[in-house]
N, C-alpha and C positions, 0 to 999 in steps of 0.2 A: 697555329704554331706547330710546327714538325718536332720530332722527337730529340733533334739537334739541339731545338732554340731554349734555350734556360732565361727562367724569369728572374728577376735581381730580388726576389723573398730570398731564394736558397740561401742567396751568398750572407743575407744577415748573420746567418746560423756558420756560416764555413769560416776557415782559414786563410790566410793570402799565399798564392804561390812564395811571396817573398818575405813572410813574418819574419823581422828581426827575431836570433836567438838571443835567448840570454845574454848581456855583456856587447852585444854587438848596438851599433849606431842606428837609428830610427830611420830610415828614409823616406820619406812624403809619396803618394801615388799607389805606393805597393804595401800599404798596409790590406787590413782587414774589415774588423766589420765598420759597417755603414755607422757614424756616432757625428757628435760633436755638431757645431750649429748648421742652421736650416741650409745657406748657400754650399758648406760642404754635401751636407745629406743631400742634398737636389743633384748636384757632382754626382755623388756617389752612384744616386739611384740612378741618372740619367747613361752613364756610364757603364753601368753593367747589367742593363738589362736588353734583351735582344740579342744575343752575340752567336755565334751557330759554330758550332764544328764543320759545317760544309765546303770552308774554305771558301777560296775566291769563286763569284760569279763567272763561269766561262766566257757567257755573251759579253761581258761588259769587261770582261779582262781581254778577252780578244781585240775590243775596240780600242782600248786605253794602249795597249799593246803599241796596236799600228799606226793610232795618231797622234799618238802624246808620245808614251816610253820611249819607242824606236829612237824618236830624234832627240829627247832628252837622255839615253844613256850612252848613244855614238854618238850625239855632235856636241850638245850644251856640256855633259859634266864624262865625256869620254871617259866611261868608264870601263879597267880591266878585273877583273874577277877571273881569280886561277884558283887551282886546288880541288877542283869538280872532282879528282882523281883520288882523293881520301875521303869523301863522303862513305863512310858503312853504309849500310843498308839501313833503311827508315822502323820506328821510326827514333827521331835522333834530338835532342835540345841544341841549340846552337845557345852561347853565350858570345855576346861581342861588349863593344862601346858603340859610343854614337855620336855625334857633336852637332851645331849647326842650332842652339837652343830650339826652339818647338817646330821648326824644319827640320827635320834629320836627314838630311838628303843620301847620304850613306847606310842607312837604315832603307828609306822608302826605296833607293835602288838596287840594294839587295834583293828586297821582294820582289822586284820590276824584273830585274833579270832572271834570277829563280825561276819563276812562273815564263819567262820566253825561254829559258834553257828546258827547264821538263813538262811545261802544260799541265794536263790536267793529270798527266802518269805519278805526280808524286806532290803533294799537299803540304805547303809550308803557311803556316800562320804566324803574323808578326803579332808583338804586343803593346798596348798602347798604354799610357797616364791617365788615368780617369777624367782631369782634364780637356785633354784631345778627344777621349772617346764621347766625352758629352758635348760638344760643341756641335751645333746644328751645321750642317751641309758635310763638316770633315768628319763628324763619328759618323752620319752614313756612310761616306766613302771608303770610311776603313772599313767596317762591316761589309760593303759590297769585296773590296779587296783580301778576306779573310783575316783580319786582326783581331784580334780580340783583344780583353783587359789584362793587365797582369796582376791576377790571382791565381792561387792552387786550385781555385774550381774550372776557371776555364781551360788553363795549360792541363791538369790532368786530363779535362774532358778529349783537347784534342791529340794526347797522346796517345790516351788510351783506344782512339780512332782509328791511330796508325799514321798517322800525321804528325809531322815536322812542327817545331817551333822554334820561336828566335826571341832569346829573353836579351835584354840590355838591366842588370843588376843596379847600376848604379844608376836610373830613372837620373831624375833632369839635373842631378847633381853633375852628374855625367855630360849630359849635352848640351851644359849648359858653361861646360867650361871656360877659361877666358882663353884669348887668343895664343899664350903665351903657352896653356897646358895644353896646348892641341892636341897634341903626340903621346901625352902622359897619361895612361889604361888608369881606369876611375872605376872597380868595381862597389867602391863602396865599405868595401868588408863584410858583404854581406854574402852570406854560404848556403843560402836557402833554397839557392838553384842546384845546390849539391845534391842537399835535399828532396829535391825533387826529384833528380835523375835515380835516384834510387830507388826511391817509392814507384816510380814508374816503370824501374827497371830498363834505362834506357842509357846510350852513351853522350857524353858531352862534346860536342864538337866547336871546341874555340874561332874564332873569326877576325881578323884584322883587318881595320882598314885607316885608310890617311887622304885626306884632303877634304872631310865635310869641313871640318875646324875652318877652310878657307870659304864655305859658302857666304859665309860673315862673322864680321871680326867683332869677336866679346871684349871687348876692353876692360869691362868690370863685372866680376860676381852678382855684386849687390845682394851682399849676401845681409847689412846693416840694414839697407832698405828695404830688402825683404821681412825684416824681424818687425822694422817700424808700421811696414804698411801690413802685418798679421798677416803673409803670405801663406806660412803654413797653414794656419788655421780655417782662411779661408778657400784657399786654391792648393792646399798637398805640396808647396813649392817651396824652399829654405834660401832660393836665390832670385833677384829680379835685375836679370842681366840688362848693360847701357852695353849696348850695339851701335858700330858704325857698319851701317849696309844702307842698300837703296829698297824704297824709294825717297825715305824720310834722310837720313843721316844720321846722327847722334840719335839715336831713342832709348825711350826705355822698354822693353819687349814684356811687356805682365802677358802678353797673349801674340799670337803671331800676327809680325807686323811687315815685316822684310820680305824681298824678292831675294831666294838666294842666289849666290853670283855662278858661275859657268865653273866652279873650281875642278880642278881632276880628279878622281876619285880612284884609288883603290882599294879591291878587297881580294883578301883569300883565306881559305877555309884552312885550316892549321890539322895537324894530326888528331886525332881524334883521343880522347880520355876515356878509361872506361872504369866503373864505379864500382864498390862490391855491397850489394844494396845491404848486405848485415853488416855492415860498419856502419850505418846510422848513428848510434848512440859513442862513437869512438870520435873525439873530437880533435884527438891527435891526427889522425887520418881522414875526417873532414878539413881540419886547418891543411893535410900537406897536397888532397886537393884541389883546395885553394888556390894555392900558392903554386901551384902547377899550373892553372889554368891561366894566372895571375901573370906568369913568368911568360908562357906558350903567347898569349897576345900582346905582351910588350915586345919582345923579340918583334914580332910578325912586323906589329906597328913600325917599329922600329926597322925594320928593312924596308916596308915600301915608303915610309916617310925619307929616308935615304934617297931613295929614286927622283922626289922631287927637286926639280932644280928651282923652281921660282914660286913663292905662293898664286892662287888661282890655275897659272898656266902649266902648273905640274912637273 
């Protein structure tokens, strides 16, 4: 093990990048420490151990690059990504949304394109649901691709690097919305990413984008179903969305089941926020953070959701 790779003892002992404050709502995934019964603790540990600040594999991002990404982010989900031109200098937290439940295809082609816009000259690490990152064959892939978990141990570890990160606040509350909220910014309420950019001494840079919501159509939360079948307790998840997507039709999605569809995607990186790390403890001025960054991605969403003229075909 390289001086990178942290073992998942640490994190027993740490914080989560995203601990509810006080007063604020609980969200599943971006808690803390490892507790509660065997199949979460197996999550948990399977989850966050292994994860490296090294960012993406060059050899294997260069392949993935040329034979997969290429034709998946120009022909299947034509995707435009603008605003390269407000990026500050690294390194930087981005905060987005993400939809598409446990595909986030607007997520996974942000990174996709990132890494063919800068290469190896500038390190962005996405972050993943403990969930995803424990699943055998996709937590390796994300590990090869530079993901790590969303906690305060790994996101500090790779800020403090000097590498990029890209938090999604509202975890699967978020992408897991119905078809209906596609368009409607879901941070959750939760301001721990506030939090962080300050401790890290870093600026926030907001992100928008529109048409994962169309890779497949949430019809329902299942947020009942999810309380009946003990989702949170067993899988970090408050929702257990019914999906009409291919290859099944109607399902129920407890874990990725769909093919997402060819929808269009845009994204763009919005003005950048910048924090003043001793106002931590000012909650007036963490809320109007918030609520700026809150505002900054509904706009954005809201303009290139505008651009769309038909679902899928954009």
């Amino acid at each position: 093990m390289n001086n990178h790779e942290i073992e998942v003892i640490g994190h027993r002992r740490g914080r989560p990048a995203f601990l509810p404050e006080p007063g604020e709502r609980h969200i599943p995934g971006e808690e803390g420490g490892i507790e509660g019964n065997a199949i979460k603790r197996f999550i948990g540990t399977r989850a966050r151990s292994r994860w490296s600040t090294d960012g993406p594999d060059p050899a294997f991002m260069e392949k993935q690059i040329r034979y997969v990404w290429n034709f998946l982010l120009d022909r299947y989900f034509r995707v435009e990504t603008t605003g390269w031109e407000r990026l500050p200098e690294g390194p930087v937290l981005f905060v987005g949304v993400h939809s598409g439940t446990w595909l986030t295809m607007d997520a996974w082609t942000l990174c996709a394109e990132w890494y063919r816009h800068f290469g190896t000259s500038r390190t962005l690490h996405g972050t993943a649901h403990d969930a995803l990152m424990a699943m055998p064959g996709l937590g390796s892939y994300f590990r090869k691709v530079g993901v790590v978990p969303a906690c305060r141990d790994s996101v500090s570890a790779c800020l403090a690097q000097g590498h990029d990160v890209v938090v999604w606040p509202g975890g699967e509350v978020d992408a897991m919305r119905s078809w209906a909220k596609r368009d409607k910014v879901v941070l959750g309420g939760r301001r721990g990413f506030i939090r962080q950019a300050m401790r890290s001494k870093v600026p926030i840079v907001p992100v928008a984008t529109a048409g994962g919501g169309d890779t497949v159509f949430v019809l329902s939360e299942g947020r009942g179903l999810a309380k009946l079948l003990r989702a949170k307790k067993l899988m970090r998840s408050e929702v257990c969305p019914l999906i009409l997507g291919a290859p099944f039709g109607l399902a129920l999605e407890a874990l990725p089941l769909h093919i997402p569809l060819p929808a269009k995607i845009r994204t763009e990186f919005l003005n950048p926020v910048f924090v003043d790390p001793d106002r931590e403890d000012d909650p007036l001025y963490v809320d109007h953070i918030y609520m700026k960054v809150e505002k900054s991605i509904q706009e954005g969403v809201n303009r290139l959701a505008a651009r769309r003229k038909f679902p899928i075909f954009g």
